[in-house]
Backbone as JSON Lines, residues from 0, in Angstrom:
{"i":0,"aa":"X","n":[-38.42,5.8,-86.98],"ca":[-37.83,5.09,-85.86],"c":[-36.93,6.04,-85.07]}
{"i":1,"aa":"X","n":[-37.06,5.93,-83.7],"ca":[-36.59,6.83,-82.67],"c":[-34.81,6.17,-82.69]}
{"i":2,"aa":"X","n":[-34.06,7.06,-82.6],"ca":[-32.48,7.3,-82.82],"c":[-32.4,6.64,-81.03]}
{"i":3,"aa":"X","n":[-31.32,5.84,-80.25],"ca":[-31.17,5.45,-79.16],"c":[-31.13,6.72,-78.46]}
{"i":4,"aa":"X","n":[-31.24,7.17,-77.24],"ca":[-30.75,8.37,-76.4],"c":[-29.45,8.28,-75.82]}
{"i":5,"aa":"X","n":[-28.6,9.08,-76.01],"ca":[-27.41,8.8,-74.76],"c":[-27.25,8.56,-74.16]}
{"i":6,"aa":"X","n":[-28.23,8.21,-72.69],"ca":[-28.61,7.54,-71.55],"c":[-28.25,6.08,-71.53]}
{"i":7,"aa":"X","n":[-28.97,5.68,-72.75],"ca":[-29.08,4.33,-73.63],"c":[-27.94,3.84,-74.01]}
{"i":8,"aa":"X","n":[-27.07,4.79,-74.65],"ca":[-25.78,3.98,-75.19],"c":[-24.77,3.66,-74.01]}
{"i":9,"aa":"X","n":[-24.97,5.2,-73.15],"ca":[-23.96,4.83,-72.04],"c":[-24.35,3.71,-71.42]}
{"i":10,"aa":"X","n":[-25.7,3.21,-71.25],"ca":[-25.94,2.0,-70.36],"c":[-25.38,0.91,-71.23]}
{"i":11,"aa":"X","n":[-25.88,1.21,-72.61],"ca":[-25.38,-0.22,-73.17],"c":[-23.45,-0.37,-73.05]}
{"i":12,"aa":"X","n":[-23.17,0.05,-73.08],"ca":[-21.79,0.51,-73.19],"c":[-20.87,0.07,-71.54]}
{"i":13,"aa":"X","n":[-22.33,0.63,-71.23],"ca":[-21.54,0.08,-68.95],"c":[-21.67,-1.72,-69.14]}
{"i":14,"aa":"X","n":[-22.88,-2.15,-69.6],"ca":[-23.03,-2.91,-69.81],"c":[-22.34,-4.52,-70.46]}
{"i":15,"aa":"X","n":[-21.83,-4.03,-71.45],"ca":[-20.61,-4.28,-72.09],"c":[-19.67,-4.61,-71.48]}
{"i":16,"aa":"X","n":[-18.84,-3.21,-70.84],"ca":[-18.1,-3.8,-70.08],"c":[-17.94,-4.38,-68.63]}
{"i":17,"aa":"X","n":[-19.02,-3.96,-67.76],"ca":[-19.15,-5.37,-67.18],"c":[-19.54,-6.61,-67.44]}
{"i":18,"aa":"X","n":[-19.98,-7.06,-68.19],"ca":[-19.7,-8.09,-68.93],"c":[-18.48,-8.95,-69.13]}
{"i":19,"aa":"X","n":[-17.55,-7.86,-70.15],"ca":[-16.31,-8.02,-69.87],"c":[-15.54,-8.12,-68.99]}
{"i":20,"aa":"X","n":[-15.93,-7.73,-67.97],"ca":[-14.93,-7.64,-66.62],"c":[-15.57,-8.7,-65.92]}
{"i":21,"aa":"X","n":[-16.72,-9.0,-66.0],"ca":[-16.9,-10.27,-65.05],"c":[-16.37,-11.87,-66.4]}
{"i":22,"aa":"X","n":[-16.57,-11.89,-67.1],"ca":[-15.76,-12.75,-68.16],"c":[-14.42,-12.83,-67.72]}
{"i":23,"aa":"X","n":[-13.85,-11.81,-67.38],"ca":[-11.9,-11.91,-67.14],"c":[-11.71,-12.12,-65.8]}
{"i":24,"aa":"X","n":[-12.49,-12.01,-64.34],"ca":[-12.61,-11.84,-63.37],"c":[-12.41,-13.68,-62.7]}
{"i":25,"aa":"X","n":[-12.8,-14.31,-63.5],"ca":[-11.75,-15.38,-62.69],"c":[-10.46,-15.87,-63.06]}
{"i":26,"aa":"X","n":[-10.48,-15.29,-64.32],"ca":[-8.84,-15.64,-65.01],"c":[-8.17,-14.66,-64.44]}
{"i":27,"aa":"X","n":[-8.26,-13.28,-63.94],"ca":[-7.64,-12.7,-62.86],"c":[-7.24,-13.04,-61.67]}
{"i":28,"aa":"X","n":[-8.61,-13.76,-61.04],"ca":[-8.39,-13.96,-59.96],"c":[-7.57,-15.2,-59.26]}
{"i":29,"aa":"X","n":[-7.58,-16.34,-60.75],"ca":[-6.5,-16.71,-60.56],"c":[-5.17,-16.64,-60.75]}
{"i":30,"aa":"X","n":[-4.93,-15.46,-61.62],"ca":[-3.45,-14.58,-61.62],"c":[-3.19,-14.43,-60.27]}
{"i":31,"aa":"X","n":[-4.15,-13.64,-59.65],"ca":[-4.12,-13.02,-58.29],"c":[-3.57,-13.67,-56.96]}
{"i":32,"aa":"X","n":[-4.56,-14.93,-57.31],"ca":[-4.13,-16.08,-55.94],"c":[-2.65,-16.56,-56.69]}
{"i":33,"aa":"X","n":[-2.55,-16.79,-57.51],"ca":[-0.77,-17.42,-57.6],"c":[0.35,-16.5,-57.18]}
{"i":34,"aa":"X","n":[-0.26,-15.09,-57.3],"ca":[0.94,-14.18,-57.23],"c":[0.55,-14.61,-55.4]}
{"i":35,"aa":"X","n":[-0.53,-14.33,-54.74],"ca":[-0.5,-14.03,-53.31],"c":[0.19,-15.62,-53.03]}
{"i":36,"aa":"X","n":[-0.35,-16.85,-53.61],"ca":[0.81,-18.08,-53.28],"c":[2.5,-17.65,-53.43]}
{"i":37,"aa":"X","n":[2.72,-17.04,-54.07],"ca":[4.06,-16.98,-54.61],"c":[4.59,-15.95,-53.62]}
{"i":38,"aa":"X","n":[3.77,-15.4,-53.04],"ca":[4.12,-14.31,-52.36],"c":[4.49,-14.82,-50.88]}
{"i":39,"aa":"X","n":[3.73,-15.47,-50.59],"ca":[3.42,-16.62,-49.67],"c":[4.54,-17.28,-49.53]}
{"i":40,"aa":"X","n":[5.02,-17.76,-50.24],"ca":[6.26,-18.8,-50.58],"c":[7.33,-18.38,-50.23]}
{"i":41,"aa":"X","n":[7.54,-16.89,-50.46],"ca":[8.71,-16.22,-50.42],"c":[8.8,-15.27,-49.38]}
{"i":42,"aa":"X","n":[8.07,-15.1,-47.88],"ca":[7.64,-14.51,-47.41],"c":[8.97,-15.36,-46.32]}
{"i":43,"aa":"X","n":[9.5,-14.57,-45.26],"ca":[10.62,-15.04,-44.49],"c":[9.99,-15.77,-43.34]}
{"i":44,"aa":"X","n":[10.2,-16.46,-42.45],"ca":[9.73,-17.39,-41.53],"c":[10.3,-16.58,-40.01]}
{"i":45,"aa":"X","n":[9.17,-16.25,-39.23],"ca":[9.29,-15.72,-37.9],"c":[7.94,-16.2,-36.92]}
{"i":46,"aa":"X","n":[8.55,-16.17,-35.87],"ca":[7.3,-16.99,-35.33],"c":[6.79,-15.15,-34.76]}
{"i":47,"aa":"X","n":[5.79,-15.18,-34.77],"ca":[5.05,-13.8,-33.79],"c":[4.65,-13.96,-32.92]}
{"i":48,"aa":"X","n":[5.38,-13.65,-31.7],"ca":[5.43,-14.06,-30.34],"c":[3.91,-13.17,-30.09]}
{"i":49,"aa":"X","n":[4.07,-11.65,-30.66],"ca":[2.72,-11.54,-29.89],"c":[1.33,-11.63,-30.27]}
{"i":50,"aa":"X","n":[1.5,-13.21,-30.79],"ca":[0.19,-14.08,-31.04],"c":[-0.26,-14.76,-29.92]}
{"i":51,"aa":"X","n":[0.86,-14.53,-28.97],"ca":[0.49,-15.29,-27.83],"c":[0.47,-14.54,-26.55]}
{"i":52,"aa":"X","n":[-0.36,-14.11,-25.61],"ca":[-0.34,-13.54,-24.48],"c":[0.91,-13.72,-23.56]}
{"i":53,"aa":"X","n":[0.91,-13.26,-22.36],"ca":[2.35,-13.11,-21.63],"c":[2.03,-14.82,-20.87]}
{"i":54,"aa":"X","n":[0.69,-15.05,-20.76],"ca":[0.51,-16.88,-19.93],"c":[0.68,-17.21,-21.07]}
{"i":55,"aa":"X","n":[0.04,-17.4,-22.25],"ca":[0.36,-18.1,-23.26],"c":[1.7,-18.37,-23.39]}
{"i":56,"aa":"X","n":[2.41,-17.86,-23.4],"ca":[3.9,-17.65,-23.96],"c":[4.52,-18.5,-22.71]}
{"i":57,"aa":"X","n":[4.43,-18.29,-21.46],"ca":[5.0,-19.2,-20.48],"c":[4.58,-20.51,-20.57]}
{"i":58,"aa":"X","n":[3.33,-20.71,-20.6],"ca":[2.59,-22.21,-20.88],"c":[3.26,-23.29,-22.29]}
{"i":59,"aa":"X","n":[3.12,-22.19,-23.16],"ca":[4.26,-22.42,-24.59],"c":[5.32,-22.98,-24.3]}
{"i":60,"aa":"X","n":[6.4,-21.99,-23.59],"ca":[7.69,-22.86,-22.95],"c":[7.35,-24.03,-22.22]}
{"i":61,"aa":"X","n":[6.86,-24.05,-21.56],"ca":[6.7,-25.29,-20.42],"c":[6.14,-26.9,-21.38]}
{"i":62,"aa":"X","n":[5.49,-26.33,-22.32],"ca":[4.98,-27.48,-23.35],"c":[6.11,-27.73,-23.84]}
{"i":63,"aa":"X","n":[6.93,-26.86,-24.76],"ca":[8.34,-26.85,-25.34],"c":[8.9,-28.1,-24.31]}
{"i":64,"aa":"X","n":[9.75,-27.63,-23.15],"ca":[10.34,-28.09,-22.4],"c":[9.63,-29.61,-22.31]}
{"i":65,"aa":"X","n":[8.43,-29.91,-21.62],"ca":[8.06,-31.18,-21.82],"c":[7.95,-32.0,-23.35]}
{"i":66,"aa":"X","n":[7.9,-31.31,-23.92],"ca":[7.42,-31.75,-25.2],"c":[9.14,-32.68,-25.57]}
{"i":67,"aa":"X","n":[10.02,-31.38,-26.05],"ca":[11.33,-32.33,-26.22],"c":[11.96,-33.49,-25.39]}
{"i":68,"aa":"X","n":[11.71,-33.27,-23.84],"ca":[11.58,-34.61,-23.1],"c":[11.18,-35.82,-23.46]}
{"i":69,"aa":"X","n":[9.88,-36.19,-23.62],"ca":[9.12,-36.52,-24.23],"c":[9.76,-37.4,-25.84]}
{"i":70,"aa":"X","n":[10.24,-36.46,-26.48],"ca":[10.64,-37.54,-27.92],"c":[11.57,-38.45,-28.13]}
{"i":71,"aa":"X","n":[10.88,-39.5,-28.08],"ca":[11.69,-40.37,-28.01],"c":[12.75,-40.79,-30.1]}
{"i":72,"aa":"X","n":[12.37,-40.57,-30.67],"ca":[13.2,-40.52,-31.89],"c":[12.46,-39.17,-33.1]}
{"i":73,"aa":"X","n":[13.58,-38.95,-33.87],"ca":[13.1,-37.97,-34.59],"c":[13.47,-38.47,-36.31]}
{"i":74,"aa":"X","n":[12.39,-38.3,-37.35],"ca":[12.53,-39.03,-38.2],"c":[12.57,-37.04,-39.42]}
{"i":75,"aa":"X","n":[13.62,-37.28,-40.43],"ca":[13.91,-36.31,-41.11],"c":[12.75,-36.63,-42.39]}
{"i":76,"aa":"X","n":[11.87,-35.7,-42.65],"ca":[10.57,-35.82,-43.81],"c":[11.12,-34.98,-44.96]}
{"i":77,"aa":"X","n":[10.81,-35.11,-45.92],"ca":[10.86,-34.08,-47.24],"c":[10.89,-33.11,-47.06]}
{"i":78,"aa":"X","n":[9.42,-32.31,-46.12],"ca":[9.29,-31.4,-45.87],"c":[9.34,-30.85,-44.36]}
{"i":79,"aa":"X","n":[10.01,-31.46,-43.71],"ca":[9.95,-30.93,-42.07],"c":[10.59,-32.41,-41.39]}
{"i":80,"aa":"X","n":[9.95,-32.44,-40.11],"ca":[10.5,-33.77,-39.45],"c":[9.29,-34.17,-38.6]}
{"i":81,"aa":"X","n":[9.6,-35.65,-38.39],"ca":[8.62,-36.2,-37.49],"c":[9.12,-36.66,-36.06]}
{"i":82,"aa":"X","n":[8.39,-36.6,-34.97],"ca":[8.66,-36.53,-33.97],"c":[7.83,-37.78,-33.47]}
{"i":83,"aa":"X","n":[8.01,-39.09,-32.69],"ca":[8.17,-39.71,-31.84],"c":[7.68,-39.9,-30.3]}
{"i":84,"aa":"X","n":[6.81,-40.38,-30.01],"ca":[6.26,-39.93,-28.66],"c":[5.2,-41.05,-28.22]}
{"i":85,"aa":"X","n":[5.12,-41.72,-26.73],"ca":[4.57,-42.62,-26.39],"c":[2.97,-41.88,-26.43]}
{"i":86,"aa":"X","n":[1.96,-43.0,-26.67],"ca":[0.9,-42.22,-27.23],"c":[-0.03,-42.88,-25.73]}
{"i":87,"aa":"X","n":[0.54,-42.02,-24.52],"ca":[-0.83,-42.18,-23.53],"c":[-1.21,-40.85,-23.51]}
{"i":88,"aa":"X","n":[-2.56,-40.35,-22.81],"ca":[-3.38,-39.8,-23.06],"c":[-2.66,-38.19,-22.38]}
{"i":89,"aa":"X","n":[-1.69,-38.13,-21.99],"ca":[-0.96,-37.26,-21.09],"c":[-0.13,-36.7,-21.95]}
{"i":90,"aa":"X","n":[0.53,-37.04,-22.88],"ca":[0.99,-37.07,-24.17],"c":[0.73,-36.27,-25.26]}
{"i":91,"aa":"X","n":[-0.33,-37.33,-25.36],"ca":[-1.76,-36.54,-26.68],"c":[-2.11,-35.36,-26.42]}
{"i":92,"aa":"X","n":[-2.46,-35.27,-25.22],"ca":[-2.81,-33.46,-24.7],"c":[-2.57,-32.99,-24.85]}
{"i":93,"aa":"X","n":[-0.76,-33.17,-24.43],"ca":[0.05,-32.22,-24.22],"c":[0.76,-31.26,-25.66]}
{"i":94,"aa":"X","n":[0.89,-32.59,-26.27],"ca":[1.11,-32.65,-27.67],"c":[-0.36,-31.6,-28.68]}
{"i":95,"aa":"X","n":[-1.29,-31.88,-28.51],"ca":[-2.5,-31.23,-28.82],"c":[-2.56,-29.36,-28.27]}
{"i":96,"aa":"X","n":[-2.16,-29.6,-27.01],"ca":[-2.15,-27.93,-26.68],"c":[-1.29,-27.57,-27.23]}
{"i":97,"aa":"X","n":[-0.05,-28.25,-27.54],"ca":[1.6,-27.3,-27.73],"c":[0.9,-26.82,-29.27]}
{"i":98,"aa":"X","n":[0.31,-28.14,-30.25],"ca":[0.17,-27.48,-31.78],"c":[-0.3,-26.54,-31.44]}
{"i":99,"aa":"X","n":[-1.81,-26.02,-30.52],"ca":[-2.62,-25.55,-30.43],"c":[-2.09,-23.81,-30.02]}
{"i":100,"aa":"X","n":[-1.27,-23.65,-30.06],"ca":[-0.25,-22.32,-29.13],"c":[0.74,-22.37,-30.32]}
{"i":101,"aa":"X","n":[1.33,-23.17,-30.56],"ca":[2.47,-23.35,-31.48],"c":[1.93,-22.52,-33.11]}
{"i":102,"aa":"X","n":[0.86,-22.74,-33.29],"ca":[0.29,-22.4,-34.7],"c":[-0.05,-21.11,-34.85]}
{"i":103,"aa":"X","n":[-1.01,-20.78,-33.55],"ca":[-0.76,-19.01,-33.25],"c":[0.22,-18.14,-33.76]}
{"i":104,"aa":"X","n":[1.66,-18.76,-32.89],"ca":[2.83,-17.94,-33.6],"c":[3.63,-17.88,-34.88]}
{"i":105,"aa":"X","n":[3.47,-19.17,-35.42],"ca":[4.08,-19.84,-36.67],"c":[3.32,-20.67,-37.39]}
{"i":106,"aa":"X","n":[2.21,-19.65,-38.05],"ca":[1.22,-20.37,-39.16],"c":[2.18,-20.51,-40.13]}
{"i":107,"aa":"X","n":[2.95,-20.49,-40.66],"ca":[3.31,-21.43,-41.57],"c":[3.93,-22.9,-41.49]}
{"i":108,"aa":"X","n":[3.49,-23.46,-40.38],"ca":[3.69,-24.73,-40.16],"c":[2.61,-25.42,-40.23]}
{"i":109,"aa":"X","n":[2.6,-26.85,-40.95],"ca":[1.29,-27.79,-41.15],"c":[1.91,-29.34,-39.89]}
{"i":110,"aa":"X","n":[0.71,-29.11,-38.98],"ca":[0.94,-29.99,-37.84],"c":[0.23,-31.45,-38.45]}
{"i":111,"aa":"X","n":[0.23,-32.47,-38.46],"ca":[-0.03,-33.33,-38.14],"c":[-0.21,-34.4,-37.15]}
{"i":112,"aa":"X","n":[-0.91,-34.96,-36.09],"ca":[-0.63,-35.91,-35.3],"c":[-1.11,-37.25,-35.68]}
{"i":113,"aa":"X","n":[-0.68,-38.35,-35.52],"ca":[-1.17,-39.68,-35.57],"c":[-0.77,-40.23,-34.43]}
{"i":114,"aa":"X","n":[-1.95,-41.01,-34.0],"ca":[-2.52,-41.88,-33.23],"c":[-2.68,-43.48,-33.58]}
{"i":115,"aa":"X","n":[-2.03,-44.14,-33.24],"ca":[-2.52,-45.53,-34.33],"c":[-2.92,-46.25,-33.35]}
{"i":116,"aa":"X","n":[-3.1,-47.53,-33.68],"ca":[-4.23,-48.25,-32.7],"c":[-3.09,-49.61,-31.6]}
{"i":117,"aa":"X","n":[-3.32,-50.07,-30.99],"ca":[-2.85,-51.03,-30.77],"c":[-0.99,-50.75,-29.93]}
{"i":118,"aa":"X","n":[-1.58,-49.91,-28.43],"ca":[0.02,-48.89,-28.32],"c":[0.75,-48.76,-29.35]}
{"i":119,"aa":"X","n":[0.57,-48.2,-30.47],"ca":[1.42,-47.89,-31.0],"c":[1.8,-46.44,-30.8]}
{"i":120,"aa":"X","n":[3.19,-45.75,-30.82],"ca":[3.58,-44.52,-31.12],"c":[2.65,-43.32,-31.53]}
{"i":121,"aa":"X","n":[2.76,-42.12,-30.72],"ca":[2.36,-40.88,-31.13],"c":[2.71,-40.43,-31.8]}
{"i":122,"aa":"X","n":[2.67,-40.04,-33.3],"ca":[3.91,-39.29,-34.26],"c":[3.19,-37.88,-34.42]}
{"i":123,"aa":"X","n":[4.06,-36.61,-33.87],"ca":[4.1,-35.37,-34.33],"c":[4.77,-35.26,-35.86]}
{"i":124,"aa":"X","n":[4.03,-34.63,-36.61],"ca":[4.67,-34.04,-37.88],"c":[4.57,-32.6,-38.35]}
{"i":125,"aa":"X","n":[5.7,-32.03,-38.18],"ca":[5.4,-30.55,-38.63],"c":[6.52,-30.44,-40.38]}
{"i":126,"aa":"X","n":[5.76,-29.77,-41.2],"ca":[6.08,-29.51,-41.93],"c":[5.85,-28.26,-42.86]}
{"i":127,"aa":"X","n":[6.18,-27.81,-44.03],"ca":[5.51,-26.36,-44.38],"c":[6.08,-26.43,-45.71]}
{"i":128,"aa":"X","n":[5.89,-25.25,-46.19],"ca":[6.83,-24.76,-47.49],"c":[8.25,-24.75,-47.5]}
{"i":129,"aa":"X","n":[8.85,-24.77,-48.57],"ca":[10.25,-25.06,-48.95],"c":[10.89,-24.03,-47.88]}
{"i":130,"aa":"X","n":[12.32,-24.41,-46.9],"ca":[12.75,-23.93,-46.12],"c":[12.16,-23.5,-45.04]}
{"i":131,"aa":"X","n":[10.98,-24.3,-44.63],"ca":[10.42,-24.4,-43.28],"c":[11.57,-25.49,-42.79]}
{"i":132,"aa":"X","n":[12.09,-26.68,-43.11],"ca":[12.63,-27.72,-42.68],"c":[14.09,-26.65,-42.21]}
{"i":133,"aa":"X","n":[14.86,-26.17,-43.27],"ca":[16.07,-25.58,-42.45],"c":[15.63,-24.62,-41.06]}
{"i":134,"aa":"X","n":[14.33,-23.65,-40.97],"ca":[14.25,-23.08,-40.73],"c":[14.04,-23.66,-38.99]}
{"i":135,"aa":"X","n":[13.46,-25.21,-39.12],"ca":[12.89,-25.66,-38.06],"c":[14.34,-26.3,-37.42]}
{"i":136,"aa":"X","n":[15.3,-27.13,-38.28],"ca":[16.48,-27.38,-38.1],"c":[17.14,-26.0,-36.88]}
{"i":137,"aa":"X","n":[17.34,-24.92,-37.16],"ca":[18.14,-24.07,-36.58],"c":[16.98,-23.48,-35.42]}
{"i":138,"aa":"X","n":[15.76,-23.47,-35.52],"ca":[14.91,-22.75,-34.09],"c":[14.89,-24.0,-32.99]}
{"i":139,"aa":"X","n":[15.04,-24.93,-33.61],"ca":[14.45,-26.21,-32.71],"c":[15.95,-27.05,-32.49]}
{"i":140,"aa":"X","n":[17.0,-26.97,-33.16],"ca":[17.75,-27.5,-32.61],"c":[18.36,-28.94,-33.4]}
{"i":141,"aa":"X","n":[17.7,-28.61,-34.42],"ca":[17.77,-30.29,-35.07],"c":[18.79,-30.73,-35.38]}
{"i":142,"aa":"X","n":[19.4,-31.72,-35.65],"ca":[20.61,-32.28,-36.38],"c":[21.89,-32.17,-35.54]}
């Protein structure tokens, strides 16, 4: 009987350990994503203005400016605050472009809008990770 060749062992041997490495490769990879969550978490809050072009950025203000007009009560959430707003279709838009520009610069905010039926109220909700709420408190003016 013929002895394996070296060729042979090294393959069996590569073999092996990829094997091994694809076996550990999602228990890594979820090491991996918790550290990049965690990383995530702890990452400081800035909006990046130049996510937005030099019109973008004016159009931005001008939404801003209408937008706070516009709210009629502001409700304090767990994680952020909710905003208040008559829900005609001039509104909704307006409200719809601002997230729409707004998220560009400050992805770490989770927008929500509701619409309910029967005139009822427009509610904006922005919220995010722990110390998005102070963070929105002091850019926006809150409290």
């Amino acid at each position: 009987m013929r002895r394996p060749s070296r060729r042979f062992k090294v393959a069996a041997l590569a073999c092996v350990l990829l094997q091994a490495a694809l076996t550990a490769a999602p228990a890594q990879e979820g090491a991996k994503m918790k550290a990049q969550s965690k990383a995530a978490d702890e990452r400081p809050f800035f909006c990046n203005l130049a996510a937005l072009d030099a019109a973008q950025r004016k159009h931005h203000r001008e939404l801003t400016a209408r937008l706070r007009e516009s709210v009629e009560e502001v409700r304090e959430l767990t994680d952020g605050y909710g905003f208040r707003l008559a829900a005609d279709t001039a509104r909704l838009t307006m409200v719809a472009e601002w997230v729409t520009l707004e998220r560009l610069c400050c992805p770490f905010f989770a927008f929500q809008i509701e619409v309910a039926s029967d005139g009822q109220p427009l509610w904006l909700r922005i919220t995010g990770r722990d110390g998005v709420k102070a963070f929105m408190e002091s850019e926006f003016g809150i409290k």
